[in-house]
C-alpha positions in Angstrom: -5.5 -25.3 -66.5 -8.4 -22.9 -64.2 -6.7 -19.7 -63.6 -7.1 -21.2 -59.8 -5.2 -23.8 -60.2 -2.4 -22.1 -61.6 -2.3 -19.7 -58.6 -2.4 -22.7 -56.4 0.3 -24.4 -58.1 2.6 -22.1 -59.4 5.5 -24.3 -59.3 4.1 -27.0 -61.4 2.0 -24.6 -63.2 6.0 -23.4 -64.3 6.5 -26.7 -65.1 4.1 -27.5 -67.5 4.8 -24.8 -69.4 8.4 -25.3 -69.8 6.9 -29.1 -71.6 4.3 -27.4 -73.8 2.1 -24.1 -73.8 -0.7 -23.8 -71.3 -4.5 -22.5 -72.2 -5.4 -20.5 -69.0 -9.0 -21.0 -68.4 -11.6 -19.2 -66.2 -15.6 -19.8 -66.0 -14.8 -22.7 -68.6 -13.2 -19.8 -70.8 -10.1 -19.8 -72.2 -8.9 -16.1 -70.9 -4.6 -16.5 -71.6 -1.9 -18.7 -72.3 1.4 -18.9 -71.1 4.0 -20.1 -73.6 7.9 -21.1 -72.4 10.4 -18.6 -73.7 12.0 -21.0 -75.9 8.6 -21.5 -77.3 8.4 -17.8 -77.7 12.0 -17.7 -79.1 10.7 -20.2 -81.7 7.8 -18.2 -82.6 10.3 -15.7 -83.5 12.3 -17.9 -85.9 14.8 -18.0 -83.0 15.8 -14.2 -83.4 16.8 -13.3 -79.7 17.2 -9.8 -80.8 13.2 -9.7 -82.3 12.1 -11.2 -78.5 13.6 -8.9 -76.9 12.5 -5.4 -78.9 9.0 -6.8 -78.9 9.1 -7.0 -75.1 10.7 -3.6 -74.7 8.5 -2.2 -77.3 5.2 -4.0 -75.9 5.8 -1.4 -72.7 3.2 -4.0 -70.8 3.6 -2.4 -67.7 2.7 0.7 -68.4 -0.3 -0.3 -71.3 -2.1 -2.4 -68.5 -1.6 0.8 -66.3 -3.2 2.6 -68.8 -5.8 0.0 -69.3 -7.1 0.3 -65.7 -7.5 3.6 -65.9 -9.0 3.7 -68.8 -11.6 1.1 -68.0 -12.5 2.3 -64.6 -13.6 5.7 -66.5 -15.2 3.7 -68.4 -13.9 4.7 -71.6 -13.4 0.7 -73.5 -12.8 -0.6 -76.8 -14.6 -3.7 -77.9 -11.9 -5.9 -78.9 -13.6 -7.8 -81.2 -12.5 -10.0 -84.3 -11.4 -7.5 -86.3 -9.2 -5.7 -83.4 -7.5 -9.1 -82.5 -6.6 -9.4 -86.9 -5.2 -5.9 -86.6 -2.9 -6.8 -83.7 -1.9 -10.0 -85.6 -1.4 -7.9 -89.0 0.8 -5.9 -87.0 3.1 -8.6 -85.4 3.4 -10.3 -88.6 4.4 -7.1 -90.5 6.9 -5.8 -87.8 8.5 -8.8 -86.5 7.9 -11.6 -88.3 9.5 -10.5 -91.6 12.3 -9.3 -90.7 
């Protein structure tokens, strides 16, 4: 789904995803994806309590605060293939072996 069409279509943009997860594209480029909680719940191995610290701990509001500011001083990180590994390292090791 074009970012566009899921601001268009928010309502059955919800929908779909509630069915399966949902690649969020822009320029032809995949740029997201919006998963259902239960999907989330599932990545989790159904631990409610591991969902929930990971959203507490992810603090997204504030990070993509941060991020703004950050980019519009132009001070960036290229988040390349090995920063995406290290992020994934991460999840695995802190919430997906416990």
């Amino acid at each position: 789904m074009t970012a566009a069409d899921a601001k268009n279509s928010f309502g059955s943009f919800l929908d779909t995803v509630q069915r399966e997860p949902v690649v969020i594209t822009k320029k032809n480029r995949p740029v997201g994806m919006m998963l259902s909680m239960q999907d989330i719940e599932t990545l989790f191995g159904g631990n409610e309590e591991a969902v929930t610290r990971a959203l507490e701990e992810a603090h997204i509001d504030r990070k993509l605060a941060q991020a703004r500011e950050q980019v519009n001083a132009g001070n960036v990180i290229l988040a390349d293939k090995k920063f995406f590994d290290g992020i994934r390292e991460h999840i695995r090791a802190k919430y997906m072996t416990k």
